[in-house]
LUMPALUM-504105 format. One record per residue (C-alpha): x, y, z. Coordinates in steps of 0.2 Angstrom, whole numbers, plus 5000, padded with zeros to 4 digits. Last residue first. Layout:
LUMPALUM-504105
XYZ
...
//
This chain:
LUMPALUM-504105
545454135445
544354015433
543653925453
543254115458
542254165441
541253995441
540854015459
540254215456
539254135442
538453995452
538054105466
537154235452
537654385448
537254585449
537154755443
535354855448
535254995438
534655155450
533855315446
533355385465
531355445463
530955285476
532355345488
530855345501
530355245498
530755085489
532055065477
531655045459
532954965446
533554975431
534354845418
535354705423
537054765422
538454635425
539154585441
541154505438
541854595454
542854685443
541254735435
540354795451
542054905456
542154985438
540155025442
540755095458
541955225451
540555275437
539155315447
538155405433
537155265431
536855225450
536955095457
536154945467
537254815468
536354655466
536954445474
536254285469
535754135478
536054185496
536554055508
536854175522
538354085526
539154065510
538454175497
538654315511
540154265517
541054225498
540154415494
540754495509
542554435505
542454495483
541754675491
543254695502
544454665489
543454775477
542954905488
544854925494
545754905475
546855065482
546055195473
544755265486
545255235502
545755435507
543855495500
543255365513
542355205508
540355165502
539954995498
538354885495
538154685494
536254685489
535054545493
533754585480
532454755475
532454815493
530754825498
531254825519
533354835519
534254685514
536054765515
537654625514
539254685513
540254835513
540954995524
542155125525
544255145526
544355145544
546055135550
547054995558
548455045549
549354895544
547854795544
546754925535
544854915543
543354885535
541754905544
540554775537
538654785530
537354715539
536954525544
536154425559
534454515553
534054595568
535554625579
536754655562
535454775556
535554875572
537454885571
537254955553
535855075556
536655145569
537755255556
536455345551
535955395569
537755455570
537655525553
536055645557
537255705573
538955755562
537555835547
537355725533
537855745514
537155645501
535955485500
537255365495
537555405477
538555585481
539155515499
541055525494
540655685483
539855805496
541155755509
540455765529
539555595526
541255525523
541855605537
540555555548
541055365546
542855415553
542155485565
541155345569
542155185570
542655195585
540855145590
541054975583
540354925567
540354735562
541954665556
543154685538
544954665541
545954705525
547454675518
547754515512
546054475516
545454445534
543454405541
542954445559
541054355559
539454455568
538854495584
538654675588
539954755598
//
């Protein structure tokens, strides 16, 4: 297992990605709409080396996005956190989940945890989500969250021709938001 934190919500354990989490993983890249805005469908071995990329990250950067897990379940739901790939346009905290997660609140009570890590311990001054426009489900996620819309966005190649707004807050904001609630 890579190294990273174990962080609990009310419902939720988020954790670096373990190979138990794969099939689950391949699902979502097996459903057309679930990966619609994150690059779209793969093939079972194109989302295995896809799904390295998270591990990977947490071994070189000391951060990645989460696997999150349902306590009472112990299922995987999907993924979020913090994603800094090479020319990304700010310190992103992404998410995709599962067809069978979506509803629940999930993204958002996972989201809100990564963002208190990442603000936290990574130190980061502000926080993007890169989204987009036509990405509805997430957008309601990135408001709840209390992100705004800052305009469009480019992302490097090669998903330089994906239309992206980049939605986001700074650390003071996010502290302001936390300390009101």
């Amino acid at each position: 297992m890579p190294p990273g934190p174990v962080i609990e919500t009310g419902r939720l354990v988020l954790r670096p990605p373990q190979a138990c989490d794969f099939d689950r993983y391949a699902e979502l890249l097996d459903d057309a709409e679930a990966c619609r805005f994150i690059g779209g469908r793969e093939p079972r071995a194109a989302a295995w080396r896809r799904f390295l990329q998270m591990p990977g990250a947490w071994w070189v950067q000391g951060f990645g996005m989460f696997s999150v897990i349902e306590k009472s379940s112990g299922l995987w739901l999907g993924q979020t956190g913090p994603w800094r790939p090479e020319g990304w346009p700010g310190n992103e905290i992404g998410w995709s989940f599962h067809p069978q997660a979506w509803g629940h609140g999930y993204a958002t009570e996972a989201a809100a945890a990564a963002m208190d890590w990442a603000l936290t311990e990574l130190g980061w001054n502000d926080v993007i989500h890169c989204i987009a426009p036509d990405n509805h489900a997430s957008q309601r996620v990135a408001r709840r969250l209390g992100s705004r819309n800052l305009g469009p966005g480019q992302l490097p190649e090669p998903f330089a021709g994906a239309r992206i707004d980049v939605w986001g807050q700074t650390r003071a904001q996010w502290q302001a938001r936390s300390r009101a609630s």
